[in-house]
PALUM-649377 format. One record per atom (N, C-alpha, C): residue in three letters; x, y, z. Coordinates in steps of 0.05 Angstrom, whole numbers, plus 5000, padded with zeros to 4 digits. Example, Ala and Ser with C-alpha at 12.3 -4.5 7.8 and 13.67 -1.06 7.14 Angstrom:
% PALUM-649377
ala526448865156/ala524649105156/ala526449345156/ser525749555142/ser527349795143/ser525850015157/
//
This chain:
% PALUM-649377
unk524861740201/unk526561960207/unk525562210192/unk525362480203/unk524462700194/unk525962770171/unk525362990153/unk526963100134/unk530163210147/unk531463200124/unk534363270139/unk535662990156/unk534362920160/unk536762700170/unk536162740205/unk534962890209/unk535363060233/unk533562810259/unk534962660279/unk533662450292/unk532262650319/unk529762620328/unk528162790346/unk527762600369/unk528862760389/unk529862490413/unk527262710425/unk525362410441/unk523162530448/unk523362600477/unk521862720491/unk521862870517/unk521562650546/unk521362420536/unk521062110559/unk523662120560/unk524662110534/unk527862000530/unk529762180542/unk528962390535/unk532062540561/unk530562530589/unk528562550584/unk527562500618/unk529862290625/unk528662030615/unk530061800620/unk533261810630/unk535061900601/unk537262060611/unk537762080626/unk535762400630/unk537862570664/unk537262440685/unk534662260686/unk535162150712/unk536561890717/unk538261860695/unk540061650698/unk542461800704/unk543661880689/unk545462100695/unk546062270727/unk543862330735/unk542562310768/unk543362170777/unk543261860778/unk543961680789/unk547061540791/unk547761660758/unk550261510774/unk551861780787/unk551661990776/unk553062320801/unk552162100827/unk549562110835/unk549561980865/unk550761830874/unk551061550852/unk552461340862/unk556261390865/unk556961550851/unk559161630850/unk559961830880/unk558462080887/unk558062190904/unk558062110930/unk557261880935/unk555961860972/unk557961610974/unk558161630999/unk560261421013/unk559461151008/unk560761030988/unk558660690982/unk559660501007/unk562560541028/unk563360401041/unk561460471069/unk560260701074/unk559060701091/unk556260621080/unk554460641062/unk552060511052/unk552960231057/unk554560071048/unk555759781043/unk555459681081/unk556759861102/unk556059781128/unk553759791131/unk552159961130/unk549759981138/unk547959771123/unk547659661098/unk545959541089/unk547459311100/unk548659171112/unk550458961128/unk549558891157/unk549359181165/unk547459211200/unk544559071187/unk544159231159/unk540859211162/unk539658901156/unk541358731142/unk540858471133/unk542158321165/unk543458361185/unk544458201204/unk540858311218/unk540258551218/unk537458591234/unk536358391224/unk535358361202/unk533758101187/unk533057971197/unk536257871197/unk535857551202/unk536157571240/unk536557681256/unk535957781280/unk533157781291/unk531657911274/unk528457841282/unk527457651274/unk529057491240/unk527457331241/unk527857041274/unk530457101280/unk531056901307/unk529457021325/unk529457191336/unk527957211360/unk524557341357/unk522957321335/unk520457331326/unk518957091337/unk520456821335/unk517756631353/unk517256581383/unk519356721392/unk519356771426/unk517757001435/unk517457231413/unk516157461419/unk512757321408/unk512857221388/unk509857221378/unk507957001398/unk510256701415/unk508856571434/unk508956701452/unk509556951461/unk508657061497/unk506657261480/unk505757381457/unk505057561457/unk502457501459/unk501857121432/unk499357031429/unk498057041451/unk494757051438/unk492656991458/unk491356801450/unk488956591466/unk487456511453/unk485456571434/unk484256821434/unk483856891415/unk484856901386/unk488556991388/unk489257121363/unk491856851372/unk492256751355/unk495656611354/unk497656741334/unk499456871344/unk501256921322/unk502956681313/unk503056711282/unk505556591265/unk508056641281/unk510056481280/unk512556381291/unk514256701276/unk513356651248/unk514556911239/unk513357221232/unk511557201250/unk509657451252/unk511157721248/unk513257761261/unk514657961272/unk517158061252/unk517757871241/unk519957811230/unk518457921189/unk515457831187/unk514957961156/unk514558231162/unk512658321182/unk512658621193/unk514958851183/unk517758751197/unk519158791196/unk520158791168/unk520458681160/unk521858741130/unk519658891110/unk518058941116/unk515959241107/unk517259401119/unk516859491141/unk518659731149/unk520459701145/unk522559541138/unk526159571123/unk525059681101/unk523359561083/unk523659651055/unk521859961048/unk520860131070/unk520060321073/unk521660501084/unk522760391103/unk525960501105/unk527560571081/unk528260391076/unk530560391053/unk529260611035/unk526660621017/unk525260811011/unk526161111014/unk525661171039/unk526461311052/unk529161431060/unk531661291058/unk533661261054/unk535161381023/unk533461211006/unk534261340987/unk534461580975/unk531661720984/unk531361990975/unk531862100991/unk532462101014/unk533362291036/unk536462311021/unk538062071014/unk541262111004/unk540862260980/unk539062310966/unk539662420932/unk539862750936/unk538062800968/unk538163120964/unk540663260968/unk541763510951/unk542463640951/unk543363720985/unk545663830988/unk546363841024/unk544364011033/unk544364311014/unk543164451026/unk539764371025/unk538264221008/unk536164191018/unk535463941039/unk538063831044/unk537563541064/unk537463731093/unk538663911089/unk537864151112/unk536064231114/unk534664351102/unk532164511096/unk531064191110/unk530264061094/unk527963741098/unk528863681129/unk531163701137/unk530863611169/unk531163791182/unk531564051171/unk530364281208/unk527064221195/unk525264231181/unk523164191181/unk522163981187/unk523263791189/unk522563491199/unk522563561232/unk524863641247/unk525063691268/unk522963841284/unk522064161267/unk519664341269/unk517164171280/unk516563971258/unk514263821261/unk513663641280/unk516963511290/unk515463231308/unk515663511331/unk517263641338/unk516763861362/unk514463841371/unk512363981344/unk510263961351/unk507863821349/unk509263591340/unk507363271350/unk508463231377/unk511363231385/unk512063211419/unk509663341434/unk509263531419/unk507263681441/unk505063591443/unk503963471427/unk500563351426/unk500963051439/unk503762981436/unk502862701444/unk501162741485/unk502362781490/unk501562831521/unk498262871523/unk497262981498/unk494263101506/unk492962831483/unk493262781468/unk491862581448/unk493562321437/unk495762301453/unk497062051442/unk496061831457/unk497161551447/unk496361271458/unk498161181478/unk496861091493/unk499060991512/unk499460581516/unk501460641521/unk502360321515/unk504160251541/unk503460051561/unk505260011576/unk505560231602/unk503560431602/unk503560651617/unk505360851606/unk506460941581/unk507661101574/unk505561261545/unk506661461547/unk504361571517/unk508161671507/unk507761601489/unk510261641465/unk508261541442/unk505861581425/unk505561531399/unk502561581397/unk502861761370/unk500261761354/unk499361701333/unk496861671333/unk495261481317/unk494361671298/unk496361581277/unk494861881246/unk494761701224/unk492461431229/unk491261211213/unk494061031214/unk496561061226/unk498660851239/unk499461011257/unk500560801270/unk502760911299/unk505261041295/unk504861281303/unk507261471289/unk508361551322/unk511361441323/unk512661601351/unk515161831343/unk513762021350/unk514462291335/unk518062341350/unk518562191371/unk522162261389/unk523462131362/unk522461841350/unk524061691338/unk525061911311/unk523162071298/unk523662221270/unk525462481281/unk524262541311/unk526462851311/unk528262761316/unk529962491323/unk533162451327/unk534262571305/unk534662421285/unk535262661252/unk535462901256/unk533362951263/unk532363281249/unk533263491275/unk533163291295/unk535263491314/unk537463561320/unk538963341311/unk541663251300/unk542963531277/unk541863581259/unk541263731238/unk541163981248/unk538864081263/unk538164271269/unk540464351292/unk540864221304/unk543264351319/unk546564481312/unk546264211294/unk548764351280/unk548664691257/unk546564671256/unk546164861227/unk546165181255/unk544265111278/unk544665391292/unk547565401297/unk549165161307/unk553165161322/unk553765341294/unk553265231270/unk554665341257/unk554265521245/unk552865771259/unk552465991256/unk554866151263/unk555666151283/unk557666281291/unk559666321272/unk559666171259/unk562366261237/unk562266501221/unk558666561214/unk558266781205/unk558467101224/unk557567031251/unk558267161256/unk557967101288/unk560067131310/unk561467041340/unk559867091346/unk559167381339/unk556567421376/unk553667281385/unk552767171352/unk550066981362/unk550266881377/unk548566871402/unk548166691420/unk547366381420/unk549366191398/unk548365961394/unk548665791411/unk550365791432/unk549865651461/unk547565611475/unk546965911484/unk543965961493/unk541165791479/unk541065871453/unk540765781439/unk538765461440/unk541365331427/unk541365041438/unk540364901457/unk541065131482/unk540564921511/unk538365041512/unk536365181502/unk533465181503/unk532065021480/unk532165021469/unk531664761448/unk532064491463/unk534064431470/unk535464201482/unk533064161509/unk532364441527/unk530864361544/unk528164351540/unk526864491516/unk524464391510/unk523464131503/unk525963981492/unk526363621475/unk525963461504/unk527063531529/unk527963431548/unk525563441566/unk524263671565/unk521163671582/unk518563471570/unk518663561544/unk516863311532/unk517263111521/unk520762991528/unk521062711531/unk519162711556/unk520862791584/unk520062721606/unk517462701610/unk515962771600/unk512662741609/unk511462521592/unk512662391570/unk512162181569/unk512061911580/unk513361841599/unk516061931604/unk517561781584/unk519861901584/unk521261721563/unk524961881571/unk525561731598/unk528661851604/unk530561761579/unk530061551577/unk532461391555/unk533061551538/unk530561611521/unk531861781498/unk533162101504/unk531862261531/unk532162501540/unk535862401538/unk536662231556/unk539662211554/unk540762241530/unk539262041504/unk541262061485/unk540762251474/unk538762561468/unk538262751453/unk540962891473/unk540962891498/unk542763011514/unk545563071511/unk546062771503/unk548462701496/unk549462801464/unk547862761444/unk548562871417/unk548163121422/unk546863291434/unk547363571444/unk549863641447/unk550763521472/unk553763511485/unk556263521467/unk555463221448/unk558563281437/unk558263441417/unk555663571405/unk555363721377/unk557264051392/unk556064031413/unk556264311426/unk560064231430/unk560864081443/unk563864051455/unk565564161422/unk564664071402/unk565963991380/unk565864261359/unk563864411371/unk563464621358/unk565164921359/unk567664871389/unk569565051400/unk568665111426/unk567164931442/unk566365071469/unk569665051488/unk569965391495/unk572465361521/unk571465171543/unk574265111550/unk573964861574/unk573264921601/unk572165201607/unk571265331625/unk567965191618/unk567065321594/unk564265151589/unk563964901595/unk566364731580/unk565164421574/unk565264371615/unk566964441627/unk566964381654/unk564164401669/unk562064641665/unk559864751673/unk558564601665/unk558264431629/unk557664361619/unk555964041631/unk559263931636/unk558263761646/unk557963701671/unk558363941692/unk557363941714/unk554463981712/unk553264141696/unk550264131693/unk548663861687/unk550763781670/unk549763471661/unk548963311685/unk550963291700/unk551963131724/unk548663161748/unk549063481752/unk546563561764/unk543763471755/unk543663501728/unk540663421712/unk540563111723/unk542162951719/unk541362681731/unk540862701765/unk542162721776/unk542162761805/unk539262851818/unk538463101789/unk536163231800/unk533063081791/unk534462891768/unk531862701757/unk531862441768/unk534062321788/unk533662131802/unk531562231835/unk532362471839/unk531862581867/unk528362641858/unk527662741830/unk525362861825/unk522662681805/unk525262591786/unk523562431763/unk523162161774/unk520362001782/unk519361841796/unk520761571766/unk521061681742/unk520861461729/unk525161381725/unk527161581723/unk528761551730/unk529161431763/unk528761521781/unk528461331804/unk527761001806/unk525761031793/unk524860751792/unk527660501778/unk528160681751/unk530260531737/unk532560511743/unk533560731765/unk536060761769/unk536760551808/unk534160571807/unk534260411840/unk533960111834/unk532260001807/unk532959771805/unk535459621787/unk536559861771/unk538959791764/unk541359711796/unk540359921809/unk542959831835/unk542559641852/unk539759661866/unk539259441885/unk537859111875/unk535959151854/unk535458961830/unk532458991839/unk531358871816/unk527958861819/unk526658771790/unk524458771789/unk523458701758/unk524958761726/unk526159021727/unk527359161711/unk530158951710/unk531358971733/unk534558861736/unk534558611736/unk531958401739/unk531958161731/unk530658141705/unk530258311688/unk529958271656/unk533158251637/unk534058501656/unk536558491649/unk539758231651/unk537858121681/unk539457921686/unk539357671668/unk536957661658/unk536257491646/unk538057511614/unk537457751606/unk538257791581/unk541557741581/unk542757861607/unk545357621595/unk545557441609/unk544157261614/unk544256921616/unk543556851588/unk542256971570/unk540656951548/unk543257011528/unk544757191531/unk547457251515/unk549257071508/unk550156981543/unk551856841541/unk550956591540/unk548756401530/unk547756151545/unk549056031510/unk549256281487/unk550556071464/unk553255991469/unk554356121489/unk558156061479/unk558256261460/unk560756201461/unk561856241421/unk561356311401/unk559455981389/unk559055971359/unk556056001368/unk554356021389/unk551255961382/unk550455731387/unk547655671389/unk546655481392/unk545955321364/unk545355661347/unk544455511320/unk541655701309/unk540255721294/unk538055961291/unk536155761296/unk534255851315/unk531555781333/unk531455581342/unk534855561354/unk534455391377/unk535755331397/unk535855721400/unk536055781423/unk533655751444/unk533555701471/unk531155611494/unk531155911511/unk532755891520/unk532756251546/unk532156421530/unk531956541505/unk530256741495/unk527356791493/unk526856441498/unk523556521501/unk523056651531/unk524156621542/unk523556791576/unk523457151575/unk525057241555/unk526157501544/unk522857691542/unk522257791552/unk519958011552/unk520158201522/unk522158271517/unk522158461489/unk524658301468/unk524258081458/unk526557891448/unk527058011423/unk524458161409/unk524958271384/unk525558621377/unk525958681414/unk526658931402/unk528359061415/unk527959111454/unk530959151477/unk532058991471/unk532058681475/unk534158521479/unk535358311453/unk534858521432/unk535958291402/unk537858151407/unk539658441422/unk542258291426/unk543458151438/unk542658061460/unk541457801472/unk541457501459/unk538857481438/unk538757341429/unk540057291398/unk540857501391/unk543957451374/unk546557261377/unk546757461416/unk548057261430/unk548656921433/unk544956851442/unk544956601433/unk544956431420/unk543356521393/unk542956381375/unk546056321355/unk547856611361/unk549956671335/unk552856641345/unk551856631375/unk554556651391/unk555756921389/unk557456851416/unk559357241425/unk561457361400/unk561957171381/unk562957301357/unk561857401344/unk558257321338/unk556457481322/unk556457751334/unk556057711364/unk555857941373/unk558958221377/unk561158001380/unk563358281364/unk563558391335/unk562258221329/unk561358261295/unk560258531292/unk557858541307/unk556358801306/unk558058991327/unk558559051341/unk559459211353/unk562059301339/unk563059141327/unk565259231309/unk564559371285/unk561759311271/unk560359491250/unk559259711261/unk558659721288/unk558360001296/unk561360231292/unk562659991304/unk564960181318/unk566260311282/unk565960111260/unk566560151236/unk565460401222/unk562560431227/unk561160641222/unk562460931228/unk562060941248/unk563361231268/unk566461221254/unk567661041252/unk571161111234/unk570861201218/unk569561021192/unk568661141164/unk567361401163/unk565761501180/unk564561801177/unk567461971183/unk568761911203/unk570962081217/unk572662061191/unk573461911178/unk574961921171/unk574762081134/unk572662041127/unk569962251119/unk570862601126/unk571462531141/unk570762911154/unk573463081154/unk575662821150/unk578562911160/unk579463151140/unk578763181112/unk578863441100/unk577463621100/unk574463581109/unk571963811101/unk573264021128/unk573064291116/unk572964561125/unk569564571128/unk567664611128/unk565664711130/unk564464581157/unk563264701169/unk562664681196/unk560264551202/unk558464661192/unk555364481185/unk555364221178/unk557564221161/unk557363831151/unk559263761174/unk560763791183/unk562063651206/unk560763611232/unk559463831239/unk557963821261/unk555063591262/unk553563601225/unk552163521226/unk552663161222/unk554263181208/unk554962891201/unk556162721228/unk557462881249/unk558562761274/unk555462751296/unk554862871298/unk551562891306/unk549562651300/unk549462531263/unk548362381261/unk549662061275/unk551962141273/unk553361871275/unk552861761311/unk553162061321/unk553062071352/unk550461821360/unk548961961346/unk545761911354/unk545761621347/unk546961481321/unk546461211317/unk548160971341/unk550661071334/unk552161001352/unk552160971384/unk550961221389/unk551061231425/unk547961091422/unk546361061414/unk543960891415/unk544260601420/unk546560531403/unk547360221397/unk548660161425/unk549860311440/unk552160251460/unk549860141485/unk548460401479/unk546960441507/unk545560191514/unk543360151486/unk542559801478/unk545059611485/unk546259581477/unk548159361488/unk549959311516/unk550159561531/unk551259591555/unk549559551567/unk546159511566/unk543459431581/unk543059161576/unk544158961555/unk544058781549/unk546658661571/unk549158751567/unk551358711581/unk550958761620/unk548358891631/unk548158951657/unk550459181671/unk550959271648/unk552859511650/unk551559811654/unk547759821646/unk547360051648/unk543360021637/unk543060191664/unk539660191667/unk538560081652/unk535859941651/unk534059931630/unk532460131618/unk532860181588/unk532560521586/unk530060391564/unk528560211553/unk527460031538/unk528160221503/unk530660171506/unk531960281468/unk532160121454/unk531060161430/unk532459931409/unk535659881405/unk536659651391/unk538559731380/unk538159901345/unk539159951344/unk539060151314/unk539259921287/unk537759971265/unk538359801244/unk537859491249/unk537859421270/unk536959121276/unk534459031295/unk533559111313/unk532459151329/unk529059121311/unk527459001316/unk524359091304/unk523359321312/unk521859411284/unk522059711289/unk519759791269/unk518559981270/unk516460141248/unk517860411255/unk516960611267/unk518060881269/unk519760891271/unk521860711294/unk524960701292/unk525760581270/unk524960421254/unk528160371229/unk527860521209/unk523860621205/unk524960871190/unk525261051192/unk525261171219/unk526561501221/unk529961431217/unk531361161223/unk534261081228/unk534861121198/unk534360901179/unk535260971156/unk533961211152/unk532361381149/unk531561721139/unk533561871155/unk535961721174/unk537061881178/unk540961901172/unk539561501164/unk541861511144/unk542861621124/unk539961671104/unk539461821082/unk541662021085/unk539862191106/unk541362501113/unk543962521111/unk545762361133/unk548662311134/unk550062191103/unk548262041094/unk549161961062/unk550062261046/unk547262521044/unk546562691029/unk547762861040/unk549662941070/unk550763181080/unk553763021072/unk554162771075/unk557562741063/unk558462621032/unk555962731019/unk556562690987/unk558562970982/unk561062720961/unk563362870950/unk563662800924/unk564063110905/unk565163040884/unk567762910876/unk568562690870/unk570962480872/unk573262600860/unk571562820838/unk573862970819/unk575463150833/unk573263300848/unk572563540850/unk575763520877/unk575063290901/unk576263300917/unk579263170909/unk580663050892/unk582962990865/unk584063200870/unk582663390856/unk584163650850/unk584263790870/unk583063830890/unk583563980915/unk587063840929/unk586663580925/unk589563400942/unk591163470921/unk590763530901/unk593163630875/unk594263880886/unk592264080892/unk593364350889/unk593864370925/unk592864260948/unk594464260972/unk597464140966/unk598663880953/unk600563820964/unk602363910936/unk601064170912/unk602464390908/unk604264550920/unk601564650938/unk601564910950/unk604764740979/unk604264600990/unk606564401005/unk609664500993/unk609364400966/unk612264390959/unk613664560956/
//
């Protein structure tokens, strides 16, 4: 010990400190009941690919290459844990820079959307992904960041009415929508469409708009069945049936073939017939293997998700986190439905994952990087908001 008595705490050590200190503000701050669902989706994904990984790896083998039974299924839990990564630091930032990080995230895949068409890979006759030393599919990262970015222009208006943030939007919205389409890639054009929709409904549009609104909606399909050769295709074998509508048919024979309780994990039989077992149709083979309770299971953690944010929002005044945080939720949620109502023969084959479960590299980590976000736009001071419910049901009496 130095002269004086005096103890010299060295410069590691408050390092150490503040970033503990960091951590628990965070852990205190962000919704642990919505982290707690989500890391719940993400371990039922798990064990989801690990079931339907040896049905995907025997149609995929060749004689040349045989895949492991659980090929699909270690893959996968690299990208969870790169996810999660990703997850984490996306939740620690600050609101205002989780904004900043996803209108610039958004900026960028824009303009990877744009290159894919001229230099991306194509797989399956579609080009959705580029090769920047891994396969990067640039729609999967701007879900987030457009999510984000839309809300931050809606909620301009508060500063001041006359910006044209309508206008706005629906040019943005139609640039996302042209270079989906030339990928082609309708599925996701719908769901960017749709988190557009309700970001915009929710933002104060008169019911004169939302009417136009969704009469334009109404038209855009009409005019991409009549025009878009690849909507046509999907929307004529969803009605009359064909390759597409017998994948689907399959997938719920594949649903329902557990009952109940399941067959049991890997050994289920109709999922080996399943063309995408580890990634359209998880839920499918959830179905089988876990039975139709596994499967209200998850749809009930969806439906859980979207409450807990709402319910999240029921005091915030600020417009940006409401818009943005209902936006993120939009995008996870209406993703999950759409996957499962295609599983159910309720609605086209649009080839989507389900979210959080589903095998995935670009999708689970743009999903959790976008959990992150929704973590880091609805972090609350616990005190902070105490005393706010103190001095409203004051101000009451």
């Amino acid at each position: 010990m130095p002269d004086g008595g005096v103890k010299v705490v060295g410069h590691g050590s408050r390092f150490r400190r503040s970033r503990r200190s960091e951590l628990l503000i965070w852990w205190r701050e962000i919704d642990r009941v919505l982290l707690g669902l989500i890391l719940f989706l993400v371990a039922i994904g798990c064990i989801a690919v690990a079931a339907a990984s040896p049905a995907s790896a025997h149609r995929l083998s060749t004689s040349q290459k045989a895949l492991g039974d659980l090929y699909f299924f270690w893959i996968h839990l690299r990208w969870v844990v790169v996810g999660m990564v990703a997850m984490f630091f996306a939740s620690v930032l600050p609101k205002e820079a989780a904004r900043r990080a996803a209108i610039l995230l958004a900026a960028a895949m824009l303009v990877a959307l744009v290159l894919v068409p001229l230099v991306g890979s194509e797989v399956k006759g579609a080009k959705r992904w580029l090769w920047i030393g891994f396969s990067l599919q640039p729609s999967e990262f701007l879900k987030p960041g457009f999510a984000i970015a839309i809300a931050w222009i809606l909620s301009w208006r508060v500063r001041d009415p006359n910006i044209p943030v309508i206008p706005i939007t629906i040019a943005i919205m139609g640039l996302v929508g042209i270079l989906l389409m030339a990928q082609p890639d309708f599925g996701s054009t719908v769901l960017f469409g749709g988190v557009w929709f309700v970001l915009v409904l929710l933002s104060g549009l008169s019911v004169n708009r939302i009417l136009w609104s969704m009469g334009g909606g109404v038209a855009a399909v009409v005019a991409a069945y009549l025009f878009y050769p690849n909507a046509t295709h999907r929307i004529d074998n969803f009605i009359s049936g064909g390759s597409e509508f017998d994948q689907v048919d399959l997938a719920m024979r594949t649903l329902l073939n557990g009952g109940w309780s399941g067959t049991g994990l890997w050994l289920g039989s109709r999922k080996n017939a399943l063309p995408e077992a580890h990634t359209d149709y998880i839920f499918s083979v959830i179905g089988e293997e876990f039975g139709l309770i596994a499967c209200a299971v998850v749809v009930a953690i969806y439906c859980m998700i979207a409450l807990r944010v709402l319910m999240r929002l029921l005091d915030e005044e600020d417009l940006f986190t409401i818009l943005a945080a209902t936006g993120l939720t939009a995008q996870l949620v209406g993703q999950a439905f759409i996957n499962i109502l295609v599983n159910l023969q309720l609605f086209p084959s649009k080839g989507m994952t389900l979210p959080l479960i589903s095998y995935g590299g670009s999708s689970t980590i743009a999903l959790l990087m976008g959990v992150g976000f929704l973590l880091a736009i609805t972090r609350r001071n616990p005190y902070l908001s105490r005393e706010k419910f103190a001095v409203t049901d004051l101000v009451r009496k």
